[in-house]
TORLO-258376 format. One record per residue (C-alpha): residue number from 1; x, y, z. Coordinates in Angstrom, 1 decimal. Last residue first. Example, Ala and Ser with C-alpha at 12.3 -4.5 7.8 and 13.67 -1.06 7.14 Angstrom:
BEGIN
<semar><guba>2</guba><X>13.7</X><Y>-1.1</Y><Z>7.1</Z></semar>
<semar><guba>1</guba><X>12.3</X><Y>-4.5</Y><Z>7.8</Z></semar>
//
This chain:
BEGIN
<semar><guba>92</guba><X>19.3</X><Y>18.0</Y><Z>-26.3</Z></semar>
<semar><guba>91</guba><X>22.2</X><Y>16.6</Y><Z>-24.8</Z></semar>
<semar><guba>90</guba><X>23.1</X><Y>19.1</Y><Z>-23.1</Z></semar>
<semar><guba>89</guba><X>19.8</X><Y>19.3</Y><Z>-21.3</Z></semar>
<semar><guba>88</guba><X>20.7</X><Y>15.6</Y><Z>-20.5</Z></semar>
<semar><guba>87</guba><X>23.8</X><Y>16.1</Y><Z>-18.6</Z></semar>
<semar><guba>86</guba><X>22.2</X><Y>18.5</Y><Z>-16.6</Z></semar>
<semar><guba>85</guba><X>19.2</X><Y>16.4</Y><Z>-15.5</Z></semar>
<semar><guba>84</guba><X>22.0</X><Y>13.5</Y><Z>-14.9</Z></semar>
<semar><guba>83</guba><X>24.5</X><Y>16.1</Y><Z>-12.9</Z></semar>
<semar><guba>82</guba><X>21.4</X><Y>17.0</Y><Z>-10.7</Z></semar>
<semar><guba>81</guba><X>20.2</X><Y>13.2</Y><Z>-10.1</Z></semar>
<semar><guba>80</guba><X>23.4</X><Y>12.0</Y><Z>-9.3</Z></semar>
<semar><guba>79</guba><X>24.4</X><Y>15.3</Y><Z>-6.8</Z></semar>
<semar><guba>78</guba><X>20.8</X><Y>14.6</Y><Z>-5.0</Z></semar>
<semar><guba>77</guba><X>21.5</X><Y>11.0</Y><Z>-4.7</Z></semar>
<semar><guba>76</guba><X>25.1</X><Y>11.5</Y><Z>-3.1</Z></semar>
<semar><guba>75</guba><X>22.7</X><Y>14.1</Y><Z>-0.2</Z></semar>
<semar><guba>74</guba><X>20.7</X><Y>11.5</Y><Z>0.5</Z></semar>
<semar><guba>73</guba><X>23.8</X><Y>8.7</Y><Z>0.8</Z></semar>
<semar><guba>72</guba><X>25.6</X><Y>11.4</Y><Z>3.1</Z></semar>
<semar><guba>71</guba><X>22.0</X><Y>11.6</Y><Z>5.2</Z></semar>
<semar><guba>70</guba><X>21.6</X><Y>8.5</Y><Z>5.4</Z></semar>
<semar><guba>69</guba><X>24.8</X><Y>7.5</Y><Z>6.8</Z></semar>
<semar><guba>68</guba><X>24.8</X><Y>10.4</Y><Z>9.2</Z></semar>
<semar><guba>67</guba><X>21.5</X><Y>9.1</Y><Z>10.2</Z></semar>
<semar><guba>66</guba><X>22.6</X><Y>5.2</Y><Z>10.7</Z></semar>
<semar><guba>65</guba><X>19.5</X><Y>3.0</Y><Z>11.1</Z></semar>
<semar><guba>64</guba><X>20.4</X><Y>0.9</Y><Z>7.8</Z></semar>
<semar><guba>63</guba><X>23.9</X><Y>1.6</Y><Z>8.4</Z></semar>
<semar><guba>62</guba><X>23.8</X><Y>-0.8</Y><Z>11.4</Z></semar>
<semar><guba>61</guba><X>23.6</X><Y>-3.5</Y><Z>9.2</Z></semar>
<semar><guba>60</guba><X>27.1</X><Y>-2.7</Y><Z>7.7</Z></semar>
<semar><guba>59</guba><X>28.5</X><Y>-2.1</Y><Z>11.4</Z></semar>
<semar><guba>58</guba><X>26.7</X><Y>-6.2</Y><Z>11.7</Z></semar>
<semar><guba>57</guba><X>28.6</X><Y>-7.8</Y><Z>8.8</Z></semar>
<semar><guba>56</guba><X>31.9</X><Y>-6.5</Y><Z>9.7</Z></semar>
<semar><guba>55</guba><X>33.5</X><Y>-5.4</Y><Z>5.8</Z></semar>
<semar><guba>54</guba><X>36.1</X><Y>-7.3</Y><Z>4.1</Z></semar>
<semar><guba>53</guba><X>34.2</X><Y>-8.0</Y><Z>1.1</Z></semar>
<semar><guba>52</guba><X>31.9</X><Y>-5.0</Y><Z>0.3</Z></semar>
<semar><guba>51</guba><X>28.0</X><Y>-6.1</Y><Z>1.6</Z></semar>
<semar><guba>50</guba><X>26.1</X><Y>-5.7</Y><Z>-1.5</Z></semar>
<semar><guba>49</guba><X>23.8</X><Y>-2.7</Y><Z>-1.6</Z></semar>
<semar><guba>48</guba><X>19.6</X><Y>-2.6</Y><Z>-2.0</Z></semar>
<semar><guba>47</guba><X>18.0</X><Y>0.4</Y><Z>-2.7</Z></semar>
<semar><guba>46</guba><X>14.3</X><Y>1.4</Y><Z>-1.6</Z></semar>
<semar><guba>45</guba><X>12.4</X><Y>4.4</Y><Z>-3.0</Z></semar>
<semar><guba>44</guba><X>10.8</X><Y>6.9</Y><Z>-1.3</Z></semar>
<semar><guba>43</guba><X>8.1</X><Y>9.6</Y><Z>-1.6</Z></semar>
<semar><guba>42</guba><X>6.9</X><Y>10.9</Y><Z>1.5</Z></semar>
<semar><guba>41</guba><X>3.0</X><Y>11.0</Y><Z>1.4</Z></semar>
<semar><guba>40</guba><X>2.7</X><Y>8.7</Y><Z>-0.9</Z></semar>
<semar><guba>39</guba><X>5.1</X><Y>6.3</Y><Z>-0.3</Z></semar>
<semar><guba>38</guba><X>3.6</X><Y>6.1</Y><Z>3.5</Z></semar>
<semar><guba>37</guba><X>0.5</X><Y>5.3</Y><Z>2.0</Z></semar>
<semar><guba>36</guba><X>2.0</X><Y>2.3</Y><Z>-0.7</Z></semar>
<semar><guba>35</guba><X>4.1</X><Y>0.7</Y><Z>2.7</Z></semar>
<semar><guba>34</guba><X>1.1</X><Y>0.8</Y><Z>4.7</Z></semar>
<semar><guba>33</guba><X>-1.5</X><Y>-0.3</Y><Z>2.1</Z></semar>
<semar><guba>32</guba><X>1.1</X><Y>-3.2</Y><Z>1.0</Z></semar>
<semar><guba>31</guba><X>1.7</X><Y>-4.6</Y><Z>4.9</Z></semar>
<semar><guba>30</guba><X>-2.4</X><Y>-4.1</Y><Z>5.7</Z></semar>
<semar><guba>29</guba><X>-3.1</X><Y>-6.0</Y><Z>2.2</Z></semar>
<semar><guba>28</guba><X>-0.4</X><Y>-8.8</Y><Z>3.1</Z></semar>
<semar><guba>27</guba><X>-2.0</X><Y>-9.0</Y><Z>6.9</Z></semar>
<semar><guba>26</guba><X>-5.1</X><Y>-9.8</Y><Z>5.5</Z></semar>
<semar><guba>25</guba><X>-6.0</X><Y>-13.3</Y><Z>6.9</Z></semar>
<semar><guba>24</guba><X>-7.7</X><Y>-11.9</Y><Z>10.3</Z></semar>
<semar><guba>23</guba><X>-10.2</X><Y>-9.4</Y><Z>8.7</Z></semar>
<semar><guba>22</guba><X>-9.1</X><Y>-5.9</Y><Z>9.5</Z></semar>
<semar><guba>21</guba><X>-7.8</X><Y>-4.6</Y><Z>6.0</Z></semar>
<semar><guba>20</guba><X>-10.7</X><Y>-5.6</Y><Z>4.6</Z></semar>
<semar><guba>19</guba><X>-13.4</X><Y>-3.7</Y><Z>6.3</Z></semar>
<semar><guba>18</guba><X>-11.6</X><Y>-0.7</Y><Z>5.1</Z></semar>
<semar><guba>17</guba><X>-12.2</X><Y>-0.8</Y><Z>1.5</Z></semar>
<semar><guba>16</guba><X>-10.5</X><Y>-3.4</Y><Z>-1.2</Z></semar>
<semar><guba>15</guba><X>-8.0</X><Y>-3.1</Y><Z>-3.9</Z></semar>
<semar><guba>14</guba><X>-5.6</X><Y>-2.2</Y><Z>-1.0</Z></semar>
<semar><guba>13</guba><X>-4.4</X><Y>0.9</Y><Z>-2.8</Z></semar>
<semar><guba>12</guba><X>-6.9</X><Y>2.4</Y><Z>-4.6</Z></semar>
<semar><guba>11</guba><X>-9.4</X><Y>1.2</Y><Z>-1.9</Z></semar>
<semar><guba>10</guba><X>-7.8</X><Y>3.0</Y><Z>0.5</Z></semar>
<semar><guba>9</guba><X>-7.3</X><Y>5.9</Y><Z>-1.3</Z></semar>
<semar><guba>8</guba><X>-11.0</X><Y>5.5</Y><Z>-2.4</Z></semar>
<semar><guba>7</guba><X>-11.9</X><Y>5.4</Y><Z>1.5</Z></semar>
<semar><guba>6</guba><X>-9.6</X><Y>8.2</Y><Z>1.9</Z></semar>
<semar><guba>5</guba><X>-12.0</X><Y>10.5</Y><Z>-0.1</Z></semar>
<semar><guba>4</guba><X>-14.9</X><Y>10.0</Y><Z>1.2</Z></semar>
<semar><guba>3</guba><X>-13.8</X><Y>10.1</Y><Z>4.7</Z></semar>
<semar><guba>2</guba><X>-12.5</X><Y>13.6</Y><Z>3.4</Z></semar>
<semar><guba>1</guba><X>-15.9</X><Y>14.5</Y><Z>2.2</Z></semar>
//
């Protein structure tokens, strides 16, 4: 049953089953089913920031691997959504 049921996750996402995802020319639907399962098991979304002027290019970089980094800019996200749920409950 569970076979079952990833092969329609897998075709849900890939648009096609298994055998597809192995061919040689498929590395697009391999990319897209990784990035779509991995979404749905942990939610994410991706945000891209401008470089600020002034700033070493490769310490910005870095901020991509960065825990503390992610964690403060986790933890700025959860403040923004909280103060817009709030500030729409007052408006209603």
């Amino acid at each position: 049953m569970h076979t079952f049921l990833f092969g329609w996750f897998v075709y849900g996402i890939a648009g096609c089953d298994l055998n597809c995802l192995k061919k040689e020319n498929s590395p697009k639907n391999l990319r897209r089913f990784t990035i779509e399962s991995k979404k749905a098991v942990t939610p994410h979304i991706t945000v891209k920031i401008a470089m600020p002027e002034g700033i070493d290019k490769e310490e910005f970089l870095k901020l991509e691997d960065n825990d503390k980094f992610l964690h403060a800019l986790s933890l700025f996200v959860k403040r923004w959504l909280k103060r817009n749920v709030e500030a729409k409950k007052r408006q209603t």
